[in-house]
N, C-alpha and C positions, 0 to 999 in steps of 0.2 A: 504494500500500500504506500502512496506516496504522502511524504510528509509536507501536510497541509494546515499552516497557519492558520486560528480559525479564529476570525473576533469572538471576546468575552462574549457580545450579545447574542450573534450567534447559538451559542451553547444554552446562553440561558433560554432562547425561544423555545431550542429541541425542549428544554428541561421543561418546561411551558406546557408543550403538548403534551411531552409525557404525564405529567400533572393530570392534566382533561383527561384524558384517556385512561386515568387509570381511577380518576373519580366515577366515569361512568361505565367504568368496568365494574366498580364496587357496586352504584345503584342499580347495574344490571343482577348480578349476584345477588346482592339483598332482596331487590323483591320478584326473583324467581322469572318463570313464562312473560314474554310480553301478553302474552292475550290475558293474564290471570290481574293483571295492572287494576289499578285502581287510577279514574281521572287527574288522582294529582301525582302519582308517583307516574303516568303514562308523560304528565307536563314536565315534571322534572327530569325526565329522561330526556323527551326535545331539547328541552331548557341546555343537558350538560351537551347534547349531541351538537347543539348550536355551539356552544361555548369549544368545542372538539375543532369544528368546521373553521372556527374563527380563530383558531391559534394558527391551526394548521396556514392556513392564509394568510396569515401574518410574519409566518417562518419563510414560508415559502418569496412572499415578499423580499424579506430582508436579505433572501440568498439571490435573488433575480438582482437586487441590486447591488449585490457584492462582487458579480460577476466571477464568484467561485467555482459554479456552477460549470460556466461553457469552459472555464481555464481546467477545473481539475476533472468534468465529467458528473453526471447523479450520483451514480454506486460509487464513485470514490466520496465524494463530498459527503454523501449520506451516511457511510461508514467512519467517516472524518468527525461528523457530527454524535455518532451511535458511542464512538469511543469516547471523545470528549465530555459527555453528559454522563458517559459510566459510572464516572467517579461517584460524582453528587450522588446519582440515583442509587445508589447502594447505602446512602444512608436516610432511604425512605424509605418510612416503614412499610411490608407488599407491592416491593418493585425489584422485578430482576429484569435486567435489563438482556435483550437477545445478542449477544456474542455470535451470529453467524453472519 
């Protein structure tokens, strides 16, 4: 893998997403089936699903403009970002982060 300098912010957006994504991993788990959902736990799922969609976008953003991207390639840059954010996320509590 090629050694890719990566802004602090950078790292923290991944760290960002992974945050979303693992809150509504949680509220998926906690209340079980979607069809079994109750009106407000069905809202709060939208709610984090939105908040998912809108990091995501805002990462992606900030890599469109770093122009990491066309320099180092997706898969390098995304595994750039995976290792970078490892660290942090290993000291969150129900997060392993995917090493592949």
């Amino acid at each position: 893998m090629a050694n890719i300098e990566l802004p602090q912010g950078l790292v923290a957006l991944q760290l960002d997403v992974y945050a979303a994504r693992l809150t509504l991993v949680e509220h998926v788990r906690a209340n079980g089936p979607v069809r079994d959902w109750s009106p407000e736990a069905d809202a709060e799922g939208a709610d984090l699903q939105h908040a998912c969609e809108v990091s995501e976008a805002v990462l992606q953003k900030a890599i469109d403009e770093s122009g990491l991207e066309q320099k180092h390639g997706r898969r390098a840059l995304r595994r750039a970002l995976m290792a970078g954010a490892a660290p942090q996320m290993a000291s969150q509590p129900g997060t392993t982060p995917n090493h592949t």
